[in-house]
Jmol script that loads the backbone (N, CA, C; Angstrom):
load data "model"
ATOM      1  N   UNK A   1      98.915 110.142  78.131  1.00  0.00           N
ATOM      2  CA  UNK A   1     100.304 109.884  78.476  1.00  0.00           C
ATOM      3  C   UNK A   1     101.153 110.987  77.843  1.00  0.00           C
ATOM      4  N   UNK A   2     102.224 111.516  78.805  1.00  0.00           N
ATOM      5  CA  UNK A   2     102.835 112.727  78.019  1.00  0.00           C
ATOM      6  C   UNK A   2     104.275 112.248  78.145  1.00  0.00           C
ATOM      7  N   UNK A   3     105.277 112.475  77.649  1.00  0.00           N
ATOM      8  CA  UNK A   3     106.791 112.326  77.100  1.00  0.00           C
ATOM      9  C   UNK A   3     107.462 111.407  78.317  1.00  0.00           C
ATOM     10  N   UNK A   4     107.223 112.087  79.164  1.00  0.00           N
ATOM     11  CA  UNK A   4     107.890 111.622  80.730  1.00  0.00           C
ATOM     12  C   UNK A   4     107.587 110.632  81.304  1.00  0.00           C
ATOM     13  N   UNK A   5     105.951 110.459  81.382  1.00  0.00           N
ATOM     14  CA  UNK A   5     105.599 109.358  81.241  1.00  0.00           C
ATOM     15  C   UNK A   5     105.912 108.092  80.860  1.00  0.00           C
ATOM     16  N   UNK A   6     105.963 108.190  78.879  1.00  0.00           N
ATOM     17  CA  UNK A   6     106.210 107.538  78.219  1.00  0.00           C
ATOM     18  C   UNK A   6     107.945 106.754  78.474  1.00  0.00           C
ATOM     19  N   UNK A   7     108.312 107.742  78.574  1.00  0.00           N
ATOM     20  CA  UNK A   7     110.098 107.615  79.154  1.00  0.00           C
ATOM     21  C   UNK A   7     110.136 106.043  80.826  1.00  0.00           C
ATOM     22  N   UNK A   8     109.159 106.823  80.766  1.00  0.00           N
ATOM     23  CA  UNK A   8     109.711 105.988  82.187  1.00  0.00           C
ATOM     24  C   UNK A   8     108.772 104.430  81.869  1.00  0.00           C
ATOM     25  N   UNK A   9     107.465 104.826  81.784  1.00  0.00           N
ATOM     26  CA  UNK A   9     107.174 103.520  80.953  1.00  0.00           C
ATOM     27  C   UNK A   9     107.858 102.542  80.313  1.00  0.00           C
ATOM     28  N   UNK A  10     108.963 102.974  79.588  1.00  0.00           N
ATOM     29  CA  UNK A  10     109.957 102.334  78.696  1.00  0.00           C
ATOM     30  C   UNK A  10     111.208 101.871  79.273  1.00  0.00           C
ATOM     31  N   UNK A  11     111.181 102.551  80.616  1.00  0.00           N
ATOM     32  CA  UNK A  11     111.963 102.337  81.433  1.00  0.00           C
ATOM     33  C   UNK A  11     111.947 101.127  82.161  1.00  0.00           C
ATOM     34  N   UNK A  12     110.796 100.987  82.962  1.00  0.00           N
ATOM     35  CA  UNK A  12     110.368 100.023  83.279  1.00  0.00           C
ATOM     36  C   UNK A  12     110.408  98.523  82.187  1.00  0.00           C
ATOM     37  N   UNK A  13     109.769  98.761  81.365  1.00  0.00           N
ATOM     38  CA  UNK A  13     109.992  97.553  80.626  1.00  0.00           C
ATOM     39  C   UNK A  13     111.551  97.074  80.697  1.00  0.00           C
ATOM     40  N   UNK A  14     112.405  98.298  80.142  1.00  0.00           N
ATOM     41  CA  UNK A  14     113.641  97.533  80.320  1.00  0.00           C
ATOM     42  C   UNK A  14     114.428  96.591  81.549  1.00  0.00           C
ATOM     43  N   UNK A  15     114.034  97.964  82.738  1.00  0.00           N
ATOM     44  CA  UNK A  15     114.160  96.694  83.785  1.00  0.00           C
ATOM     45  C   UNK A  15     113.694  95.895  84.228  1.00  0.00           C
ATOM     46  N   UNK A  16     112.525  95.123  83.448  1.00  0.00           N
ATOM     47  CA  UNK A  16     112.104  93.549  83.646  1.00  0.00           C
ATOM     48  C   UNK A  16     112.583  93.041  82.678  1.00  0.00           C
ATOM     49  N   UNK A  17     113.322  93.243  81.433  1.00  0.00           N
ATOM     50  CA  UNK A  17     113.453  92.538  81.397  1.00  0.00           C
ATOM     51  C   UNK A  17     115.357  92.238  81.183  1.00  0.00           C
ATOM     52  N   UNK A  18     115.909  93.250  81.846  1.00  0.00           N
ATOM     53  CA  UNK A  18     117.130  92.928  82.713  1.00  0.00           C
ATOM     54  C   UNK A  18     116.895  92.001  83.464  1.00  0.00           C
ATOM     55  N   UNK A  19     115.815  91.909  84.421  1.00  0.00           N
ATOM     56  CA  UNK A  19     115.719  91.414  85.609  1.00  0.00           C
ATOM     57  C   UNK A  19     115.463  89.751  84.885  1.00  0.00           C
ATOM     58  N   UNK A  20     115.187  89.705  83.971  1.00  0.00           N
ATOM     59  CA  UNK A  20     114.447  88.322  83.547  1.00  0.00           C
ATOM     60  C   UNK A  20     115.634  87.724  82.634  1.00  0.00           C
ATOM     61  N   UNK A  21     116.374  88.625  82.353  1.00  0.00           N
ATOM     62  CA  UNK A  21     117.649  88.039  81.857  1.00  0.00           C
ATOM     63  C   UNK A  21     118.794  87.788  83.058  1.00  0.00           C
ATOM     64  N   UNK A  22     119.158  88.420  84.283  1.00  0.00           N
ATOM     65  CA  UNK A  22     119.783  87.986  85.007  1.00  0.00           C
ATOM     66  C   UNK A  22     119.085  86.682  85.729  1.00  0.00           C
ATOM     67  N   UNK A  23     117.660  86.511  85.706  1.00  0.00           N
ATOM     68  CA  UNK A  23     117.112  85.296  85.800  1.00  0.00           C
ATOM     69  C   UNK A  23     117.736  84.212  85.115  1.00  0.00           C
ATOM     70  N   UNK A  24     117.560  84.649  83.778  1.00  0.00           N
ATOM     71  CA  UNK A  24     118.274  83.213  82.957  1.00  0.00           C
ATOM     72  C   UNK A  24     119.520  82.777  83.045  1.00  0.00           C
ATOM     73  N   UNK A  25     120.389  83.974  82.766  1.00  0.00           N
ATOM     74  CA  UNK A  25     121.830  83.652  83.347  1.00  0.00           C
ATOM     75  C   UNK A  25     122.157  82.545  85.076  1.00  0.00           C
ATOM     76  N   UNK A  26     121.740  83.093  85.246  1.00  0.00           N
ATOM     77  CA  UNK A  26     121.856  82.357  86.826  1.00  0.00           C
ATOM     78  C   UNK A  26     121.314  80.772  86.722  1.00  0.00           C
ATOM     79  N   UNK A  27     119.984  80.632  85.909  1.00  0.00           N
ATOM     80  CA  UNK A  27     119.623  78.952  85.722  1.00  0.00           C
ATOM     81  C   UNK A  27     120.409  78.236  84.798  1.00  0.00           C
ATOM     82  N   UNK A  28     120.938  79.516  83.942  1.00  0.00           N
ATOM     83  CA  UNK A  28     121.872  78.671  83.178  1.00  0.00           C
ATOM     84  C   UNK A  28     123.221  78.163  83.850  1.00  0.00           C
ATOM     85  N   UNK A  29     124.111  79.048  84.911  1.00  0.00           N
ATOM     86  CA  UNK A  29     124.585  78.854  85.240  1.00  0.00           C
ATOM     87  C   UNK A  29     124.833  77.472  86.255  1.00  0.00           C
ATOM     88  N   UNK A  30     123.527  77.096  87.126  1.00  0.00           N
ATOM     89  CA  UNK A  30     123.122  75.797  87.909  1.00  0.00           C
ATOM     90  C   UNK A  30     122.944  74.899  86.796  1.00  0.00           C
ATOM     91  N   UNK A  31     122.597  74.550  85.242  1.00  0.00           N
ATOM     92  CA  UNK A  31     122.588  73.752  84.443  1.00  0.00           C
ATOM     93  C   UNK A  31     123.695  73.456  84.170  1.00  0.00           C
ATOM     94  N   UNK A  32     124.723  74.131  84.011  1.00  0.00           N
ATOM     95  CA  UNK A  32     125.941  73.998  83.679  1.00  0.00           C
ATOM     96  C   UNK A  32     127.144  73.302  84.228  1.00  0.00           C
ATOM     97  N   UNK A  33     126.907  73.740  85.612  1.00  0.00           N
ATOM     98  CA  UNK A  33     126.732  72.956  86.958  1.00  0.00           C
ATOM     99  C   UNK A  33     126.828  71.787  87.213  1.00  0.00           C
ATOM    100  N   UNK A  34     125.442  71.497  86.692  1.00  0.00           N
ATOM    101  CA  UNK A  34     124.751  69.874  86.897  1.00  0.00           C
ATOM    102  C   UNK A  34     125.620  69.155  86.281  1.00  0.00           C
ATOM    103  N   UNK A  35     125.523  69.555  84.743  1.00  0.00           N
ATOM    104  CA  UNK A  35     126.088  69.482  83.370  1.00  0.00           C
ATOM    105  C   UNK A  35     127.660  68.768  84.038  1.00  0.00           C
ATOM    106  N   UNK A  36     128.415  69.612  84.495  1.00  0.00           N
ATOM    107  CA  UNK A  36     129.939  69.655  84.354  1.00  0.00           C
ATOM    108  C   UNK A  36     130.148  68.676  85.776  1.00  0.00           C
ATOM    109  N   UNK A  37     129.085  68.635  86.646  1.00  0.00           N
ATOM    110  CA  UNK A  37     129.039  67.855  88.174  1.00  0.00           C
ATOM    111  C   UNK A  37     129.773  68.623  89.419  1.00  0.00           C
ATOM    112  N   UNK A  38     129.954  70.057  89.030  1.00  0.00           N
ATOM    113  CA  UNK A  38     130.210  70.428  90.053  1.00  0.00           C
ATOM    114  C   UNK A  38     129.077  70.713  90.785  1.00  0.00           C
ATOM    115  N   UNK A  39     127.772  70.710  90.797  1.00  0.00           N
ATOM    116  CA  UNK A  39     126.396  71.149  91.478  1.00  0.00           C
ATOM    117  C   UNK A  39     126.524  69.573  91.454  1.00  0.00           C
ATOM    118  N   UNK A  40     125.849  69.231  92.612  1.00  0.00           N
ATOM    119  CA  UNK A  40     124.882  68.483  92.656  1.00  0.00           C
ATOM    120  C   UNK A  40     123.498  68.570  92.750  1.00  0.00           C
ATOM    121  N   UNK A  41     122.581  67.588  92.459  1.00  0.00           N
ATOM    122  CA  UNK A  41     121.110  67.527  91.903  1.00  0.00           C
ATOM    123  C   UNK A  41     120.445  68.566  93.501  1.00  0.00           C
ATOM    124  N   UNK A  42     120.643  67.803  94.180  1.00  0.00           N
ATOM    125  CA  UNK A  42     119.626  68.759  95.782  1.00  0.00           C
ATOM    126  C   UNK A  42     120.336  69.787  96.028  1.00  0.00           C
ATOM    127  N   UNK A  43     121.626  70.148  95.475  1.00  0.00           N
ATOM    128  CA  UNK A  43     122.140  71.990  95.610  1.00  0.00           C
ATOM    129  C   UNK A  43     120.945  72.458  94.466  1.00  0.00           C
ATOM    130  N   UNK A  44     121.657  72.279  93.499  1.00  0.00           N
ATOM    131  CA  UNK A  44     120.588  72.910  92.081  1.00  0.00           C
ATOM    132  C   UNK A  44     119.211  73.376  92.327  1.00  0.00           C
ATOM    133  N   UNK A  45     118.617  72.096  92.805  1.00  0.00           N
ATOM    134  CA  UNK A  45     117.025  72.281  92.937  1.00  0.00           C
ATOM    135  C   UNK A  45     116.860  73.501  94.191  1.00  0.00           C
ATOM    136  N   UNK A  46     118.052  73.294  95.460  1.00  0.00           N
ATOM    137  CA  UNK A  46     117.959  74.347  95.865  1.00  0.00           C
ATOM    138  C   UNK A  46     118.113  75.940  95.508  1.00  0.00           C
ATOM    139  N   UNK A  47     118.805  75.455  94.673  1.00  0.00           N
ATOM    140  CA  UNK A  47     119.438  77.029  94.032  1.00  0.00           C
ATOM    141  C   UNK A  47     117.924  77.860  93.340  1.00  0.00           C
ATOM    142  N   UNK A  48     117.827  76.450  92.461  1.00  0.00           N
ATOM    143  CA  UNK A  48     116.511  76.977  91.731  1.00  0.00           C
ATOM    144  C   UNK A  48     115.485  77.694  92.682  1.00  0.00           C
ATOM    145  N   UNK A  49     115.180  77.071  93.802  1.00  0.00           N
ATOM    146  CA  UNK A  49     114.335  77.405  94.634  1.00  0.00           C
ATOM    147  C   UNK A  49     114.581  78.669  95.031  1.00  0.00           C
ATOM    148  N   UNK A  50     115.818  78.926  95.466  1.00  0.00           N
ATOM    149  CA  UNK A  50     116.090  80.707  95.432  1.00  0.00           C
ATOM    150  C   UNK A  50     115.401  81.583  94.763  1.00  0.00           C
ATOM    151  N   UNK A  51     115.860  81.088  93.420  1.00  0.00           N
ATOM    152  CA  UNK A  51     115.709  81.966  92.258  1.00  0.00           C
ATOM    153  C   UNK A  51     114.194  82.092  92.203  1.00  0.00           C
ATOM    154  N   UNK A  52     113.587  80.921  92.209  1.00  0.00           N
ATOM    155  CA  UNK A  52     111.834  81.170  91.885  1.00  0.00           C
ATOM    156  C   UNK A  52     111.452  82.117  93.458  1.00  0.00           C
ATOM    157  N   UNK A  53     112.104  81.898  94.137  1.00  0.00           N
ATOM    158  CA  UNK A  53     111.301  82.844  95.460  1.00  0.00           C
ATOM    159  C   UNK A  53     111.204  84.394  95.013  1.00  0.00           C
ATOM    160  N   UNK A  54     113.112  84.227  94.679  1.00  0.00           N
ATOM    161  CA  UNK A  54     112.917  85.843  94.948  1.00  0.00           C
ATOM    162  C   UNK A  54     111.967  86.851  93.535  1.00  0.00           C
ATOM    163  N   UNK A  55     112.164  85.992  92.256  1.00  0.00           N
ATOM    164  CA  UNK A  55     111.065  86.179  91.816  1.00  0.00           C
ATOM    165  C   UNK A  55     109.575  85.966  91.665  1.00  0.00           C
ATOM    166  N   UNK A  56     109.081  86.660  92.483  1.00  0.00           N
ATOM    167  CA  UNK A  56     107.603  86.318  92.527  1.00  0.00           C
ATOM    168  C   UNK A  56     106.878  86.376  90.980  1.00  0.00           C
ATOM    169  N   UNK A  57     105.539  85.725  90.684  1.00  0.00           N
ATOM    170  CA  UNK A  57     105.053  86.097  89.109  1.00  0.00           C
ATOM    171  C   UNK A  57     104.930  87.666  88.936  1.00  0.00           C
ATOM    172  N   UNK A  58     105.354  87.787  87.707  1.00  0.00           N
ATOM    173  CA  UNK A  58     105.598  89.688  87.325  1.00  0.00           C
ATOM    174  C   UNK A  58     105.348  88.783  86.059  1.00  0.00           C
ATOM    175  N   UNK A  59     104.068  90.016  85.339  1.00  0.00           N
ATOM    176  CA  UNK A  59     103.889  90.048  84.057  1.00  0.00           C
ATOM    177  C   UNK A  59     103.836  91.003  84.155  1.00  0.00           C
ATOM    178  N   UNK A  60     104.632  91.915  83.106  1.00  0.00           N
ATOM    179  CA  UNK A  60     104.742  92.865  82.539  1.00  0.00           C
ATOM    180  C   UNK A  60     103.465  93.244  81.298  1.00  0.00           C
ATOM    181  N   UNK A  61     102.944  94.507  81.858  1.00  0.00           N
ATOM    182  CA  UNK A  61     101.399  94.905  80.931  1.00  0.00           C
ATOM    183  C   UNK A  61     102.301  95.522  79.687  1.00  0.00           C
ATOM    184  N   UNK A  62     102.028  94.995  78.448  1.00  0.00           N
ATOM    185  CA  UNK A  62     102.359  95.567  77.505  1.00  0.00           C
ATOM    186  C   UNK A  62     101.554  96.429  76.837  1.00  0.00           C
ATOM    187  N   UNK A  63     100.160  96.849  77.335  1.00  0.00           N
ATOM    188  CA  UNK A  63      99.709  97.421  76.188  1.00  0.00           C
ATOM    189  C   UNK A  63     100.221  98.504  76.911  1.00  0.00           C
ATOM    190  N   UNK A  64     100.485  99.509  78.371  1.00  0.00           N
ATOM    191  CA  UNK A  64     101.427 101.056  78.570  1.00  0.00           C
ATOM    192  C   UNK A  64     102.508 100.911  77.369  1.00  0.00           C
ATOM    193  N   UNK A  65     103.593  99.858  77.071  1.00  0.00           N
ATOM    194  CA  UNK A  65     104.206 100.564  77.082  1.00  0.00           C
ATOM    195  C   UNK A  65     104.042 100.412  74.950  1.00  0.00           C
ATOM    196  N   UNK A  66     103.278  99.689  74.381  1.00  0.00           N
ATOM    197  CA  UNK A  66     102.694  99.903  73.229  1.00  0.00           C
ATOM    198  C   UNK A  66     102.349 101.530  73.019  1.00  0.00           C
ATOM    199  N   UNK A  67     101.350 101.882  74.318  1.00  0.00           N
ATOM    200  CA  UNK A  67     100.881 103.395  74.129  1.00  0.00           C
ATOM    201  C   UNK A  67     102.052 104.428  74.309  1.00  0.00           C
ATOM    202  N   UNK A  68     103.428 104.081  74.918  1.00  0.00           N
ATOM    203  CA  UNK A  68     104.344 105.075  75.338  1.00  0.00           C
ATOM    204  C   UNK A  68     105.429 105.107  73.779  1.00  0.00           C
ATOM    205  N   UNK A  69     105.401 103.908  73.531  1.00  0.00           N
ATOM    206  CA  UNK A  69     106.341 103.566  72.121  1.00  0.00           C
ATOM    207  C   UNK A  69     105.840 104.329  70.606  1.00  0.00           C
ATOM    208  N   UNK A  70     104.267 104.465  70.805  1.00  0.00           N
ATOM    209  CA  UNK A  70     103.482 105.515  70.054  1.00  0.00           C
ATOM    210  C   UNK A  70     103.864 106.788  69.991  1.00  0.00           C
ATOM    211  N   UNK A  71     103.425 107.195  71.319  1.00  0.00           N
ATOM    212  CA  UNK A  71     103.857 108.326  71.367  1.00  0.00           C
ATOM    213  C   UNK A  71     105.047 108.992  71.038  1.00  0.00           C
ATOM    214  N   UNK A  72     106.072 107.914  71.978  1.00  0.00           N
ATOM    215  CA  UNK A  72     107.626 108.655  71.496  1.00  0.00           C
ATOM    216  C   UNK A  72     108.214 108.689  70.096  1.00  0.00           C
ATOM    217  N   UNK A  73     107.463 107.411  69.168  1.00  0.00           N
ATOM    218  CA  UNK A  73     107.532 107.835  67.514  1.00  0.00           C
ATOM    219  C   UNK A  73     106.786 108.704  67.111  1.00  0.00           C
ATOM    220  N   UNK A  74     106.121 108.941  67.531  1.00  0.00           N
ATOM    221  CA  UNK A  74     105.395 110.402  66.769  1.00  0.00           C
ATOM    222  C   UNK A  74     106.018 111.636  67.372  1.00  0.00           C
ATOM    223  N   UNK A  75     106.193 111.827  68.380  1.00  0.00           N
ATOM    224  CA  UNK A  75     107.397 112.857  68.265  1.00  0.00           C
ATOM    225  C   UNK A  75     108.773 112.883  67.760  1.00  0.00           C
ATOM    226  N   UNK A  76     109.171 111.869  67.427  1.00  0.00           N
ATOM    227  CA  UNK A  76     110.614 111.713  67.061  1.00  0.00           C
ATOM    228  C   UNK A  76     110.692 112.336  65.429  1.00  0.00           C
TER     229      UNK A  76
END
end "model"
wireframe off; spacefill off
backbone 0.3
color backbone group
């Protein structure tokens, strides 16, 4: 793995887990919802249902970006 690599490697991680935080925001937001009664229960569950579609399962491989986080401390 060389610098650029590593860069973008690190890159990636970040945007999953942007992506997994605008996830949460959004369920939090339908809890809140529920919570306060402006959602009702079969909107919510629909909503939820959105949300789980458009994310399909994504696990993120951590050992790249372990090897890219190496690297870029040893050059630093």
């Amino acid at each position: 793995m060389n610098i650029e690599q590593a860069k973008a490697e690190c890159q990636r991680w970040l945007d999953y887990l942007q992506k997994q935080k605008e996830k949460t925001i959004a369920v939090q937001q339908i809890a809140a919802g529920r919570r306060n009664g402006s959602i009702l229960k079969e909107e919510a569950l629909r909503r939820l249902q959105v949300i789980d579609n458009k994310s399909s399962l994504t696990v993120y491989d951590g050992s790249k970006l372990a090897e890219a986080v190496k690297l870029l401390i040893a050059k630093v």
